[in-house]
N, CA, C and O of each residue as an XYZ file, in Angstrom:
708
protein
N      -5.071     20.764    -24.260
C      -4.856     19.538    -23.521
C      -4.188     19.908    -22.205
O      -3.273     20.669    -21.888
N      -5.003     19.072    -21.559
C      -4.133     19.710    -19.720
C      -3.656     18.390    -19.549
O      -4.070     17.459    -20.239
N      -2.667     18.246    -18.519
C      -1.935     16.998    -17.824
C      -1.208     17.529    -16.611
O      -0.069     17.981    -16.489
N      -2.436     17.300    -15.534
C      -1.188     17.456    -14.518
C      -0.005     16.262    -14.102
O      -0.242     15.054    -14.108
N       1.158     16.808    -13.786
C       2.485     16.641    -14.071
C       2.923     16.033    -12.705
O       2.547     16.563    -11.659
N       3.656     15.007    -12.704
C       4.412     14.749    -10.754
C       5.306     13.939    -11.272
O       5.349     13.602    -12.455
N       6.330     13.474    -10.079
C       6.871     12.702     -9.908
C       6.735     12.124     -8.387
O       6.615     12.784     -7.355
N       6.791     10.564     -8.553
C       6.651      9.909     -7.345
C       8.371      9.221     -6.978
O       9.000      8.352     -7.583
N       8.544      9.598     -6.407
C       9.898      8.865     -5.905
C       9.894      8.389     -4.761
O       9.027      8.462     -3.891
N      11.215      7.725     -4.760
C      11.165      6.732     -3.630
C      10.128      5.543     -3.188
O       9.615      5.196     -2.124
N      10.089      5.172     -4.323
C       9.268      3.622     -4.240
C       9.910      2.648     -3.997
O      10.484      2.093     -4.934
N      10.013      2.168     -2.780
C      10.641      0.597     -2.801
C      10.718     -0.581     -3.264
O       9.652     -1.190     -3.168
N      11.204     -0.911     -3.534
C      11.335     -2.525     -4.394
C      11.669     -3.184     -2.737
O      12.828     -2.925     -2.413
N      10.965     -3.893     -1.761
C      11.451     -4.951     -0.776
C      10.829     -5.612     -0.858
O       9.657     -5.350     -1.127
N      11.479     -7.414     -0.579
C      10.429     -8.397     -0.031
C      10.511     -8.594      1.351
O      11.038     -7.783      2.112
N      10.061     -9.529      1.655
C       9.979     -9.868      3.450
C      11.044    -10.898      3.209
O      11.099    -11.521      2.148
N      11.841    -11.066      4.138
C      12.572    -12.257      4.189
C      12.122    -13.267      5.076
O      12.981    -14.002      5.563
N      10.872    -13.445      5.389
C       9.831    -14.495      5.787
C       9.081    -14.179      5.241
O       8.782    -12.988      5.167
N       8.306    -15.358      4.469
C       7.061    -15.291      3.885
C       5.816    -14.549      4.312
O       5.433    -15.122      5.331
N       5.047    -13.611      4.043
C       3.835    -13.184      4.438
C       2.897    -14.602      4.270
O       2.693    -15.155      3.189
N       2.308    -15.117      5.753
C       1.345    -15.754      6.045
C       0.111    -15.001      5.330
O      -0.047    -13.815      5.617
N      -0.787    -15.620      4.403
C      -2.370    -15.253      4.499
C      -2.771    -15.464      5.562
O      -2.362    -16.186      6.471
N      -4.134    -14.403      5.391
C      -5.350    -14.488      6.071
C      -5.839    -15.953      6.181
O      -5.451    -16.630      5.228
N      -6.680    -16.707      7.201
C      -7.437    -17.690      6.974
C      -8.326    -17.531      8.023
O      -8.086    -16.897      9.050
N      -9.453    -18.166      7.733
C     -10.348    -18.105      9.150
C     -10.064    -17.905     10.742
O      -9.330    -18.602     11.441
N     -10.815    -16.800     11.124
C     -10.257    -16.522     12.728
C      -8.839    -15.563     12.964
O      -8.656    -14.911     13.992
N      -7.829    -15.610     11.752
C      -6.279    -15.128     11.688
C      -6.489    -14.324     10.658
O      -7.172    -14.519      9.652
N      -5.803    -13.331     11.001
C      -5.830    -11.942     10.257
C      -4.237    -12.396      9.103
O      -3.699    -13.503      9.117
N      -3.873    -11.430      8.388
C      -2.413    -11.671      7.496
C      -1.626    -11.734      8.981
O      -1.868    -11.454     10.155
N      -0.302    -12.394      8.005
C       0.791    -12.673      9.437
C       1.968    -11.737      8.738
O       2.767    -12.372      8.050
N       2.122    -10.667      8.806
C       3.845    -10.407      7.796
C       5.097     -9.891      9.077
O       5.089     -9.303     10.159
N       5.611    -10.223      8.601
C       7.091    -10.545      9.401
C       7.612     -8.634      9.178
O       7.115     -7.896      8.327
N       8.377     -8.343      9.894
C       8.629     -6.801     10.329
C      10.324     -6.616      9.225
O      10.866     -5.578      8.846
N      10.756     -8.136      8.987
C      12.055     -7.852      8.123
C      11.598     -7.802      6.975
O      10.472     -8.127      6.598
N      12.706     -7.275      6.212
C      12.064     -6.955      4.685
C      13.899     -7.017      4.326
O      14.793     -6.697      5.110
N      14.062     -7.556      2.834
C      15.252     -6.862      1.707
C      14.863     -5.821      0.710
O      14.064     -5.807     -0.227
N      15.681     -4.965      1.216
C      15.428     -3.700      0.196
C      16.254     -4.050     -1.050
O      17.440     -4.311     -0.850
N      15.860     -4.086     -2.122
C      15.690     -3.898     -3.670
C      16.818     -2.610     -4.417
O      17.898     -2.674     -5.004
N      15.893     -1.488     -4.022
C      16.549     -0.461     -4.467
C      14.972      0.421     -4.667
O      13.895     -0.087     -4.352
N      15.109      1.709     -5.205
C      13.799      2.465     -5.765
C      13.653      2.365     -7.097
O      14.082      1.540     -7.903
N      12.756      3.657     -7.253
C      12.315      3.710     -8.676
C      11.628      5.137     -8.155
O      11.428      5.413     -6.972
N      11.296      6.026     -9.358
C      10.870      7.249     -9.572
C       9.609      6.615    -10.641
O       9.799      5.717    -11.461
N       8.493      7.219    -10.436
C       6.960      7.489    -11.130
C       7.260      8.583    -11.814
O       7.783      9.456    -11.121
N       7.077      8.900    -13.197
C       6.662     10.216    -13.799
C       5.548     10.067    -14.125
O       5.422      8.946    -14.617
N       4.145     10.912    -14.108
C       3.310     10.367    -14.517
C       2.362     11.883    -14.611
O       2.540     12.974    -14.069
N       1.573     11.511    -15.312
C       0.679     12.859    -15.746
C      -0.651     12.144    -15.949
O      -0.818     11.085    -16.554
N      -1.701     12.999    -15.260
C      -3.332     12.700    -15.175
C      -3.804     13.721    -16.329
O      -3.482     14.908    -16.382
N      -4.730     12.952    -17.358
C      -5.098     13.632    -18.421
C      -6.337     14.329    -17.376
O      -7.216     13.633    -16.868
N      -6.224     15.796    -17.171
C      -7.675     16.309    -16.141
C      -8.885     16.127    -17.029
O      -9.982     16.131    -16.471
N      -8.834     15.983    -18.207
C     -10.079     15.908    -19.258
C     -10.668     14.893    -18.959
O     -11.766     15.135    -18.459
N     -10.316     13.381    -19.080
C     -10.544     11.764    -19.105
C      -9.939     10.970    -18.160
O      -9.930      9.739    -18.182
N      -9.180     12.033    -16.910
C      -8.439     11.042    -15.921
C      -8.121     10.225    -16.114
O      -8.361      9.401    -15.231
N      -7.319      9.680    -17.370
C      -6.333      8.311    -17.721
C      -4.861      8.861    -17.059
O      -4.881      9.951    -16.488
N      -3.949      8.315    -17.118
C      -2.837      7.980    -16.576
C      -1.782      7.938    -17.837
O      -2.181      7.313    -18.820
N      -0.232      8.651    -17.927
C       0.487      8.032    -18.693
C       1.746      7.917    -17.941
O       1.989      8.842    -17.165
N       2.242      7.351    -17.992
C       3.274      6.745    -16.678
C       4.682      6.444    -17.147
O       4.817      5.882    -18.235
N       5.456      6.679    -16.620
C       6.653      5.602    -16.803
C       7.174      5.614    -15.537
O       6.858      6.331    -14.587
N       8.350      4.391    -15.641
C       9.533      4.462    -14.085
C      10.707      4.490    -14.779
O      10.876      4.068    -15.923
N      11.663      5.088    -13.932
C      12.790      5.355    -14.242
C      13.398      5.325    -12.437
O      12.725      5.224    -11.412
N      14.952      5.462    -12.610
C      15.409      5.522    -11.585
C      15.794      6.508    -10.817
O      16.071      6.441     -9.619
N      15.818      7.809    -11.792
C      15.662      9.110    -10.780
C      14.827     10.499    -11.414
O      14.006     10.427    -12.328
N      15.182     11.603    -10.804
C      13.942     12.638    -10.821
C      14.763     13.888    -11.752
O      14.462     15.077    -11.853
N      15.815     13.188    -12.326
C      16.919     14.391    -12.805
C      15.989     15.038    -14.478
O      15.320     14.416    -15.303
N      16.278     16.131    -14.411
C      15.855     16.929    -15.553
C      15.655     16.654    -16.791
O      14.739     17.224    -17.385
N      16.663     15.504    -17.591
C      16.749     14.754    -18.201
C      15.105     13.568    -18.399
O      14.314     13.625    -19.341
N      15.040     12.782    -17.410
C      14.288     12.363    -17.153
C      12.455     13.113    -17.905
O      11.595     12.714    -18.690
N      12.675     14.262    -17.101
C      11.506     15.171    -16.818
C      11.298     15.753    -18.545
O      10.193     15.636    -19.075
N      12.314     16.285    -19.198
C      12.297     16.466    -20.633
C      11.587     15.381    -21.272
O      10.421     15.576    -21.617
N      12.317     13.906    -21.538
C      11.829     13.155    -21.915
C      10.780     12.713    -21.585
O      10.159     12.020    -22.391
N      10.320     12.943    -20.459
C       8.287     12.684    -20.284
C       7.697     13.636    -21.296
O       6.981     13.475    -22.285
N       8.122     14.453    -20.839
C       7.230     15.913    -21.443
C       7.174     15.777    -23.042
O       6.327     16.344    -23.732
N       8.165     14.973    -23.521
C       8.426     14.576    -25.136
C       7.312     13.744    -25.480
O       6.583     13.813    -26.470
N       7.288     12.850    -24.396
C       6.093     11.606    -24.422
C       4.640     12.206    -24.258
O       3.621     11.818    -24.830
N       4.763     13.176    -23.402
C       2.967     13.802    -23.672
C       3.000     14.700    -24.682
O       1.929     15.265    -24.903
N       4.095     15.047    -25.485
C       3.896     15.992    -26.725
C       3.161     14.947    -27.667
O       2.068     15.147    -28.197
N       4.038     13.639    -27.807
C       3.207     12.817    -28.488
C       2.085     12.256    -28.727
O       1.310     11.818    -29.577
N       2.389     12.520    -27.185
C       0.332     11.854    -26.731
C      -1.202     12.773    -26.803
O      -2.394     12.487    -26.684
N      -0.419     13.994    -27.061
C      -1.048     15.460    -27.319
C      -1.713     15.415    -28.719
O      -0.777     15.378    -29.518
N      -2.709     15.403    -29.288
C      -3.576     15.376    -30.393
C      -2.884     16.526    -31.440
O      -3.152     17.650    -31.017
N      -2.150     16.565    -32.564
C      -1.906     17.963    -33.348
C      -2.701     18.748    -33.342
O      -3.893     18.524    -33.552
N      -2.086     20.096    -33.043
C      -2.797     21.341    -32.786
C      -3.193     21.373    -31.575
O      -3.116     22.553    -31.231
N      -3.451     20.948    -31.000
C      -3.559     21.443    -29.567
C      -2.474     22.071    -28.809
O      -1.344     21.584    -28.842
N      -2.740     23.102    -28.138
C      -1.536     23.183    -27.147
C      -1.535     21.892    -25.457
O      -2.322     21.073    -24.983
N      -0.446     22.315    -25.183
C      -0.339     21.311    -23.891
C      -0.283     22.217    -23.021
O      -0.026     23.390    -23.293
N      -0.587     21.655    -21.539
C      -0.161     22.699    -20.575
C      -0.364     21.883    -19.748
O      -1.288     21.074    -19.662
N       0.633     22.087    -18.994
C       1.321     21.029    -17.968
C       1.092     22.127    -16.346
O       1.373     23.307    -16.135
N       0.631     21.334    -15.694
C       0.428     21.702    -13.998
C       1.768     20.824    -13.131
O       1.933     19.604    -13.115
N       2.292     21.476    -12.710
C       3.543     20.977    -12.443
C       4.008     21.762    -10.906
O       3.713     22.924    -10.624
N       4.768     20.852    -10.056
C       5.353     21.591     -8.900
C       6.668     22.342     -8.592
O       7.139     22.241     -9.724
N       7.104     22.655     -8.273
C       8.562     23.741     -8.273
C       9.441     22.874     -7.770
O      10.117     23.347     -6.857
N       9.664     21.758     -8.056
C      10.937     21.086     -8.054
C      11.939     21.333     -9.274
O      11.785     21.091    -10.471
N      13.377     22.079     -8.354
C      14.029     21.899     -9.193
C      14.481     21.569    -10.659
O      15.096     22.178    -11.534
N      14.008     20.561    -10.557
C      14.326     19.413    -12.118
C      13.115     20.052    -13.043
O      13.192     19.572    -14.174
N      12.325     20.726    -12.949
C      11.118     21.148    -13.549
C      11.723     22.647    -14.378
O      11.274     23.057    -15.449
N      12.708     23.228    -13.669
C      13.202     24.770    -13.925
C      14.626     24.785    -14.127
O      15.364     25.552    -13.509
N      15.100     23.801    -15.135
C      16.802     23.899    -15.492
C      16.603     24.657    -16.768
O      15.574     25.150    -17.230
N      18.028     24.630    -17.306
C      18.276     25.334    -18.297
C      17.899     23.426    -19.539
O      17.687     23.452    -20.751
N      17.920     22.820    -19.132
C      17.399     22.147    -20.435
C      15.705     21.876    -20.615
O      15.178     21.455    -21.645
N      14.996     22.232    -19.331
C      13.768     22.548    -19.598
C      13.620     23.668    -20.590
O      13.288     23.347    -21.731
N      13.852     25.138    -20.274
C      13.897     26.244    -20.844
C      13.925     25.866    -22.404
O      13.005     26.283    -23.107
N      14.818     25.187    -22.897
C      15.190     24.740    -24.137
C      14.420     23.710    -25.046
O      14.426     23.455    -26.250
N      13.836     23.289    -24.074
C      12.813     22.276    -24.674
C      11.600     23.323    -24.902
O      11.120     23.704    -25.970
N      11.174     23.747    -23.295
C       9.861     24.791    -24.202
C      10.003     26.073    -25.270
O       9.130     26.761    -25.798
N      11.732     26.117    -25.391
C      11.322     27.236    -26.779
C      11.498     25.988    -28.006
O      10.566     26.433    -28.676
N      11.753     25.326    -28.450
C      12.045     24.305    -29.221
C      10.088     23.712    -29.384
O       9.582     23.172    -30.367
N       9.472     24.037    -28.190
C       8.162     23.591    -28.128
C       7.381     24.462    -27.705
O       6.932     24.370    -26.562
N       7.083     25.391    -28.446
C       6.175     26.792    -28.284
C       4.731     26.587    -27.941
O       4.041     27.506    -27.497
N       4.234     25.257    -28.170
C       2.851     24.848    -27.799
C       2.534     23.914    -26.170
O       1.556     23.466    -25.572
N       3.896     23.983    -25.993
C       3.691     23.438    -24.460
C       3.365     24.906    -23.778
O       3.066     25.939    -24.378
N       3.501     24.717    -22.417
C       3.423     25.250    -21.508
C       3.049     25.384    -19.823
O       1.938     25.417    -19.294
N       4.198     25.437    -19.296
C       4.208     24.907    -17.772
C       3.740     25.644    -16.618
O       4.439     26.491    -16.063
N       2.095     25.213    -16.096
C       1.920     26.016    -14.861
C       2.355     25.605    -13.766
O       2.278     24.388    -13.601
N       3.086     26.620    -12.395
C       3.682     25.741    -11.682
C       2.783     25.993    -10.251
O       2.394     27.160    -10.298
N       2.440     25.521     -9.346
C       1.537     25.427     -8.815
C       2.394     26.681     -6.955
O       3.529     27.121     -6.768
N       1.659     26.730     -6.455
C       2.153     27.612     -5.713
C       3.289     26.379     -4.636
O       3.154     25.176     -4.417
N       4.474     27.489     -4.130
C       5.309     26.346     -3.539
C       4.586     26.215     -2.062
O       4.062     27.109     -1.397
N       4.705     25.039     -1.813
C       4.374     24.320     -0.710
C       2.599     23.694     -0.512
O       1.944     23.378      0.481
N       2.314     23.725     -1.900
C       0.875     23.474     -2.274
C       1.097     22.692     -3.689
O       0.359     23.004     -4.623
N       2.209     21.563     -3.901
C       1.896     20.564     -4.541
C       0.519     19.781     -4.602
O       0.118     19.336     -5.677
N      -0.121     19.638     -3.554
C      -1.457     18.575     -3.104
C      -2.156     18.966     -4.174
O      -2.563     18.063     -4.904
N      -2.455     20.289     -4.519
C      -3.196     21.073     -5.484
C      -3.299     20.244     -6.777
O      -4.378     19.832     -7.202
N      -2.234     20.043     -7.318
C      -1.818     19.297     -8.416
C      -3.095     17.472     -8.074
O      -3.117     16.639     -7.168
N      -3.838     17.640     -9.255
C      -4.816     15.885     -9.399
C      -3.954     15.178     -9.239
O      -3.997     14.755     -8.084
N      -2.723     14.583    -10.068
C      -2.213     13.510    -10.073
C      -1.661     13.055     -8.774
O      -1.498     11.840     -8.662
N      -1.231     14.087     -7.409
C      -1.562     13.464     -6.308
C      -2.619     12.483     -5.776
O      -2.616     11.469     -5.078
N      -3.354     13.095     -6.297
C      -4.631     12.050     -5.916
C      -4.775     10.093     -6.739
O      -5.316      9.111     -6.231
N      -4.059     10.207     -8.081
C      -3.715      9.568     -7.968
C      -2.826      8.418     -7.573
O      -2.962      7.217     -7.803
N      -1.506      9.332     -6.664
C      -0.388      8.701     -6.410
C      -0.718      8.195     -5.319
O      -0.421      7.028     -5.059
N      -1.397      8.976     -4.467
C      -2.595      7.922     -3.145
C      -3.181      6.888     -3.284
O      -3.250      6.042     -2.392
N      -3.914      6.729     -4.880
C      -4.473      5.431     -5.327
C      -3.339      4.388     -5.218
O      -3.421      3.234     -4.795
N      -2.362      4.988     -5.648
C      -1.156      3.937     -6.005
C      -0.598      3.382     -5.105
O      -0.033      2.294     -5.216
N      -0.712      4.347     -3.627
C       0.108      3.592     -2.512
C      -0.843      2.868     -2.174
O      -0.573      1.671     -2.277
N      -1.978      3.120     -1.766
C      -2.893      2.548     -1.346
C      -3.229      1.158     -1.512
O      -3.590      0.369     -0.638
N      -3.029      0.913     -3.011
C      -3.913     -0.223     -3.997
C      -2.328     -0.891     -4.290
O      -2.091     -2.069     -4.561
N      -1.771     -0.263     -4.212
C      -0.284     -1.535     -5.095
C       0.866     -1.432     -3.830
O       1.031     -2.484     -3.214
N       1.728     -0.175     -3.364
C       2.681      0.134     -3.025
C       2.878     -0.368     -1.638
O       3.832     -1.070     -1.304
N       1.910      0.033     -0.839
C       1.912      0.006      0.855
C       2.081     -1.394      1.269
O       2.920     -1.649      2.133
N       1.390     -2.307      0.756
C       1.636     -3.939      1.301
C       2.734     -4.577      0.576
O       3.464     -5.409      1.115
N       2.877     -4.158     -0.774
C       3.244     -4.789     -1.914
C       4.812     -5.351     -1.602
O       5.702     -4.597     -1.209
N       4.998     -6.769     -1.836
C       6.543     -6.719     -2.308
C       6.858     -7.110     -3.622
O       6.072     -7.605     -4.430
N       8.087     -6.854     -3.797
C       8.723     -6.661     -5.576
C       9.954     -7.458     -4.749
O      10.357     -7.240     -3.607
N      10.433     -8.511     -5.778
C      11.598     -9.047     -5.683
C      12.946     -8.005     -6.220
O      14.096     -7.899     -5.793
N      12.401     -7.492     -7.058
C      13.465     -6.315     -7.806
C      12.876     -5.056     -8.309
O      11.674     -4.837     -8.460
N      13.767     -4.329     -8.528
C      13.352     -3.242     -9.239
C      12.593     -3.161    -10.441
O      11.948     -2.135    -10.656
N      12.580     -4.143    -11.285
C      12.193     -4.573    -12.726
C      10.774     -5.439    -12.364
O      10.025     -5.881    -13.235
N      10.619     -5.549    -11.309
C       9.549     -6.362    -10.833
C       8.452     -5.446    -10.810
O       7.446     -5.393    -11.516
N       9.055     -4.346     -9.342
C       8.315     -3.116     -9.400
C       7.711     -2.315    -10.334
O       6.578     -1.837    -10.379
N       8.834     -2.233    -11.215
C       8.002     -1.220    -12.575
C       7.018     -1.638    -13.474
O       6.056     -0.969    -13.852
N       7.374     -3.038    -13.870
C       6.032     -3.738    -14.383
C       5.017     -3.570    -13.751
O       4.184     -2.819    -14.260
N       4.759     -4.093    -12.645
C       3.908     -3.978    -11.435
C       2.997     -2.266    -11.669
O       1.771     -2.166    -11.628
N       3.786     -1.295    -11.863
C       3.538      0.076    -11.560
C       2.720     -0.056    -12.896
O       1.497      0.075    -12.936
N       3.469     -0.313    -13.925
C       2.990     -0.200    -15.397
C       1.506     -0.833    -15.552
O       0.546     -0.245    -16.052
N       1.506     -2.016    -15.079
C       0.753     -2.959    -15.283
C      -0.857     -2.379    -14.799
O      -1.944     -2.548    -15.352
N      -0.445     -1.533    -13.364
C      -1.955     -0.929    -12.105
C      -2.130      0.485    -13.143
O      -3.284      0.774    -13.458
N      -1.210      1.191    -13.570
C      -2.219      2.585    -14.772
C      -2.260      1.567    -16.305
O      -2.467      2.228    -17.323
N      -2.178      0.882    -16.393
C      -3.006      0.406    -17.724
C      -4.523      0.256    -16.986
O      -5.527      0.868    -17.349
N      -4.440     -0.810    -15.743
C      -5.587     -1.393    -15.586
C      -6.463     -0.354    -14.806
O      -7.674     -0.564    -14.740
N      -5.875      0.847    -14.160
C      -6.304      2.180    -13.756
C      -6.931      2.445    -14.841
O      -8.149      2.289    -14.754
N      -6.393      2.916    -16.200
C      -6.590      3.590    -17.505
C      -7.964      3.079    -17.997
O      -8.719      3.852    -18.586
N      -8.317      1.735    -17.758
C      -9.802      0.762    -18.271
C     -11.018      1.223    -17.639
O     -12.141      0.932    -18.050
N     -10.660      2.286    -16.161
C     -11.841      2.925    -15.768
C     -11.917      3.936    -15.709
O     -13.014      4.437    -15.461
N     -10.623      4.838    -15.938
C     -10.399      6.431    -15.764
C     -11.399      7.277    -16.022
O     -11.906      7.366    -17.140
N     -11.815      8.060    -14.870
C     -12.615      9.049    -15.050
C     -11.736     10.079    -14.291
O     -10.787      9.850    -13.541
N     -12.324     11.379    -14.698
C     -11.983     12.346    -13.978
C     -12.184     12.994    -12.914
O     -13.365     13.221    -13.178
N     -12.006     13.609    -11.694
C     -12.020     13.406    -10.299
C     -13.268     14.879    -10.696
O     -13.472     15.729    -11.563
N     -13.762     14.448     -9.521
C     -14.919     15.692     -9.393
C     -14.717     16.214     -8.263
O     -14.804     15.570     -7.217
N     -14.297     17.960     -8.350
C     -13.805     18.505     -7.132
C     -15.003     18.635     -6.568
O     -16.014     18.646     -7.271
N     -15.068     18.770     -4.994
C     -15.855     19.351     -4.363
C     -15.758     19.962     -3.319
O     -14.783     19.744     -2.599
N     -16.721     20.877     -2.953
C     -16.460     22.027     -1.509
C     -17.384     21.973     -0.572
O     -17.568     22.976      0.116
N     -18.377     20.451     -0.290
C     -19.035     20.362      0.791
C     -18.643     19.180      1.687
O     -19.457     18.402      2.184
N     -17.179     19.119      1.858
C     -16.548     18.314      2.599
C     -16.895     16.621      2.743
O     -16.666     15.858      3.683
N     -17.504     16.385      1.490
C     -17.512     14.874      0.680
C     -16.154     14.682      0.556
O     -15.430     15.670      0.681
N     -15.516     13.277      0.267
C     -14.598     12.720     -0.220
C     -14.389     13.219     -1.658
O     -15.192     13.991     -2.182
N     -13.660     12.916     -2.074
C     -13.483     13.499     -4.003
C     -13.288     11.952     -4.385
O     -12.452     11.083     -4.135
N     -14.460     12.044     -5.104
C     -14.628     10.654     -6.318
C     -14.509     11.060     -7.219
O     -14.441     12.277     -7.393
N     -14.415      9.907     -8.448
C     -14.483      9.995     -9.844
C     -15.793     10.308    -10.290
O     -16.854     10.067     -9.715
N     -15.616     10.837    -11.311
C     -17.015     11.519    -11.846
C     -17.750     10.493    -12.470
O     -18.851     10.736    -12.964
């Protein structure tokens, strides 16, 4: 079982403190340049590379802790007997001493880490583009708790079409397969 591995941080929770006008005939959206910031949220999330589904959570930061307990959650989500192997970037929180401890405690994981300064490499970027794109970039959240539903809510409904990305090397876009 493969899953590449990320974290998305720094997601905003703001609304506008003037209403975003719709679109209507002739008038494009109207949104106002103020916003209330909320607070963030951190994405952990891993792209199954087999079936390109999504397993996600939010939390509020990127600490090691955090990163264990995902990795617990795709042990689960991991079929018995299989090994796991996780594509992952050289952040910090990825290479503590309570990682270390988890993968001898879990002899069937195993973490590839992708070369430094070549995260992009890693699929689940590609999904985290979907995410700004389709939810994040316009979006407002009254709160933080707003946001994460919100997040939760776009990889379920991601998950209903997931396919897996089809690389390519004749300078096409990369679609789903």
């Amino acid at each position: 079982m493969v899953w590449s591995v990320d974290e998305k941080s720094g997601m905003q929770a703001k609304s506008r403190i003037n209403p975003t006008k719709p679109a209507v005939p002739g008038k494009a959206v109207r949104r106002e340049f103020e916003y209330k910031r909320h607070g963030t949220q951190v994405l952990f999330a891993a792209l199954d590379v087999h079936d390109g589904g999504i397993a996600g959570w939010v939390t509020d930061s990127t600490k090691s802790e955090n990163f264990v307990d995902f990795l617990g959650d795709l042990v689960r989500l991991t079929p018995k007997g299989f090994d796991l192997h996780c594509i992952a970037d050289n952040l910090s929180a990825h290479k503590t001493g309570l990682v270390a401890d988890f993968l001898v405690e879990n002899p069937h994981v195993h973490i590839h880490y992708t070369p430094t300064h070549a995260s992009w490499l890693n699929q689940v970027e590609l999904f985290f583009s979907i995410l700004e794109r389709r939810l994040l970039r316009r979006g407002e959240f009254a709160s933080t708790d707003e946001l994460a539903d919100r997040i939760i809510a776009f990889i379920k409904d991601y998950n209903r079409k997931a396919a897996p990305f089809r690389w390519t090397y004749d300078g096409r876009p990369l679609r789903a397969a």
